[in-house]
N, C-alpha and C positions, 0 to 999 in steps of 0.2 A: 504494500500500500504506500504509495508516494504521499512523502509531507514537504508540505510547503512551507516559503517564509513569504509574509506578508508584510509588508512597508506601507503605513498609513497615515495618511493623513486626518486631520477632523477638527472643528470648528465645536468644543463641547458646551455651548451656552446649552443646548437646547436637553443634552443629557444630563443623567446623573450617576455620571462619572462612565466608568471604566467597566465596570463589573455588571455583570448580568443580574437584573434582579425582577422580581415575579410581578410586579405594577408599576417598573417607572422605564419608559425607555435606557437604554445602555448603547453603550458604543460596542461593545461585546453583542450585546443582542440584536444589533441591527446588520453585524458581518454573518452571524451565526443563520439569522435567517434568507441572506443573500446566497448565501452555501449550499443552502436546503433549496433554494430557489433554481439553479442551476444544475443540482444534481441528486436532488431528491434526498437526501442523509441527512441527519441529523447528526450535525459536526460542533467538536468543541474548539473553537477559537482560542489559541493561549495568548494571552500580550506579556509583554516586557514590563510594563508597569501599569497598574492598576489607579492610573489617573482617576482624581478626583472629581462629581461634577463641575463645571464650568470650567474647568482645564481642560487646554488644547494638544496636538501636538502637531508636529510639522514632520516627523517621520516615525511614530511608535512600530513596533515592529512584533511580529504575529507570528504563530506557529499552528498549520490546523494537517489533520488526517485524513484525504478525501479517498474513495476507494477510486472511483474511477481517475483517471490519466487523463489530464489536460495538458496543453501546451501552455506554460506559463503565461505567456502574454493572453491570453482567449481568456485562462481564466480571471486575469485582472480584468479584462475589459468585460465581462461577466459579469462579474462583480458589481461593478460600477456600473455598468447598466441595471442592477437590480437595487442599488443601493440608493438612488433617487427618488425620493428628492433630500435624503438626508444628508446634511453636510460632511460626507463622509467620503475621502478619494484613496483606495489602490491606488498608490505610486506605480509599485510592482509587485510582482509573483516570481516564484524560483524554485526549484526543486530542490530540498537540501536532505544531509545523510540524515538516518534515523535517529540518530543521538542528539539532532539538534535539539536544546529548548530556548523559547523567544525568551524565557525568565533568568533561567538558572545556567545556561550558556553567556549571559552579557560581563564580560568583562566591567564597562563602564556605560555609565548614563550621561549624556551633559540634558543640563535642562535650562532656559533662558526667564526670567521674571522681568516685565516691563512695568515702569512706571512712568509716568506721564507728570510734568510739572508745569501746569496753566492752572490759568484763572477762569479762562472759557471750562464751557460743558463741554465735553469730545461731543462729535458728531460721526466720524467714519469711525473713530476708534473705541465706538462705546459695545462694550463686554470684550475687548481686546488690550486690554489695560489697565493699571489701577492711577485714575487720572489723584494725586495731591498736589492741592493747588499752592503749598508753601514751598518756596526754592530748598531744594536739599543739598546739603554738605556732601556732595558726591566722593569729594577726597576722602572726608573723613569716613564715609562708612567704607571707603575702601581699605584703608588702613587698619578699623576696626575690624572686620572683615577676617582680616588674614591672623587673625587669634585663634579663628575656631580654623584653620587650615591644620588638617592632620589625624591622628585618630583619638578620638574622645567619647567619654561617657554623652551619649547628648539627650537626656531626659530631658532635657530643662526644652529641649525642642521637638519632641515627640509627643505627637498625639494620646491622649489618654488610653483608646483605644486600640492600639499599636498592637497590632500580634507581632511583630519582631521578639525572635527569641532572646535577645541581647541588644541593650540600647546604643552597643558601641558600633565606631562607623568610623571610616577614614574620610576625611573631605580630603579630594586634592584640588582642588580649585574654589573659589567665592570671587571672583572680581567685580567691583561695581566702576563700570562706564556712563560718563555725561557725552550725551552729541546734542546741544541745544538746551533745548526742554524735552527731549528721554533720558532714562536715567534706566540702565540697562543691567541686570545682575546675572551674572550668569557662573553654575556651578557643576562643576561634576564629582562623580564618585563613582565607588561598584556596585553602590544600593544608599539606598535612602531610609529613614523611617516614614513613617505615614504624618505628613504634614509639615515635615520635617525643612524643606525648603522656604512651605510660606512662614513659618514660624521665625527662621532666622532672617527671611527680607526685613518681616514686620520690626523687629528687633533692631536691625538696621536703620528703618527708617526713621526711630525714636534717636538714634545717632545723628543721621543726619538734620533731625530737627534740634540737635541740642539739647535734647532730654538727656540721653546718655552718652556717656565716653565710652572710649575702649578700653576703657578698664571696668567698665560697669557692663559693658557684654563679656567679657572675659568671665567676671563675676559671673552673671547668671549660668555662663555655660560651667562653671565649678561648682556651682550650688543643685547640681542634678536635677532637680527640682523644679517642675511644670509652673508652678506656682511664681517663678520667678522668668517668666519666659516674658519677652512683650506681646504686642498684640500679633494678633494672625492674620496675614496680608491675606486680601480676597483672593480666589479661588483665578476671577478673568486674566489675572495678569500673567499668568504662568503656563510657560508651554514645556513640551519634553520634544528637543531638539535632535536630538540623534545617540543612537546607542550602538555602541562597539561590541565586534565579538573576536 
């Protein structure tokens, strides 16, 4: 039985999230029933990461088990014919060995957070951003930033609901970029905790307004401790940009 990898793109205002579930549309359940649409099976969809709703990605990446034999490209374009009108695009299709998994095969994840600094309401960029209308310290939260670079206990950024069997994590990357008014964060690793990204933007962004130093994210990230986390940057601003195997 040929398994595919599946490179996706998607627009998640409209789901809630990643994961399949039994009354709310999913991004998983909209590919799962596009599968069955083309070849009649009932297939399980794996992703890479299990984005939250109203999180995007620009290439999440999928592992499914079809019995019959397509030519990769037919079946992208398949796909994507069935997948309409949801904002959901097959990039591509590929045949890969049996041992692939889109989860537990990734080396690394980079994932991008935007944030937007006006005084205007967004108009093209609204559920694609998290518009703060106060100018941020870009340097500083970049600076601040590079504390939590490395492997750490990161309770103090993980969702309460976390099934992660271990709260520790290596970040190798956090950079925060200004081009204008975007203000751009972008981070990778081998795995994430569940919320784990917007947790540390929002944390950032009390940096950049002055609230906090980098000695005071240092802190909350030693104090393991949820209860000392800043706030949780909205869900629109965050995308999962590409993932290595």
């Amino acid at each position: 039985m040929p398994r595919y990898k599946l490179t996706i793109e998607y627009d998640g205002t409209p789901f809630s999230g990643w994961q399949i579930q039994d009354n709310a549309p999913t991004v998983q359940g909209a590919l799962e029933q596009a599968v069955k649409a083309i070849c009649g099976e009932n297939v399980r969809v794996n992703g890479a990461g299990r984005t939250d709703a109203g999180v995007h990605a620009l290439a999440q990446v999928a592992h499914c088990d079809i019995a019959k034999h397509f030519v990769p490209g037919r079946l992208r374009d398949g796909l994507n014919a069935h997948l309409r009108p949801h904002p959901i695009g097959v990039l591509s299709a590929e045949i890969v060995p049996d041992d692939f998994e889109a989860r537990f095969s990734a080396i690394k994840r980079h994932y991008l957070y935007r944030i937007t600094n006006t005084r205007a309401n967004l108009a093209l960029d609204i559920d694609r951003t998290w518009r703060v209308p106060r100018r941020l310290d870009a340097d500083a939260m970049h600076q601040a930033a590079q504390r939590l670079i490395g492997k750490h206990d990161f309770t103090t950024f993980r969702d309460t609901e976390c099934q992660a069997k271990s709260p520790e994590k290596t970040l190798d990357q956090l950079d925060v970029v200004r081009r204008g008014d975007a203000v751009s964060i972008l981070t990778s690793a081998r795995s994430f905790l569940h919320s784990q990204v917007r947790s540390m933007v929002g944390s950032l962004v009390w940096v950049g307004e002055g609230r906090w130093s980098a000695d005071d994210l240092a802190a909350a990230l030693a104090a393991r401790n949820r209860a000392a986390c800043g706030p949780v940057a909205p869900p629109q601003g965050l995308y999962l940009v590409r993932v290595e195997y």
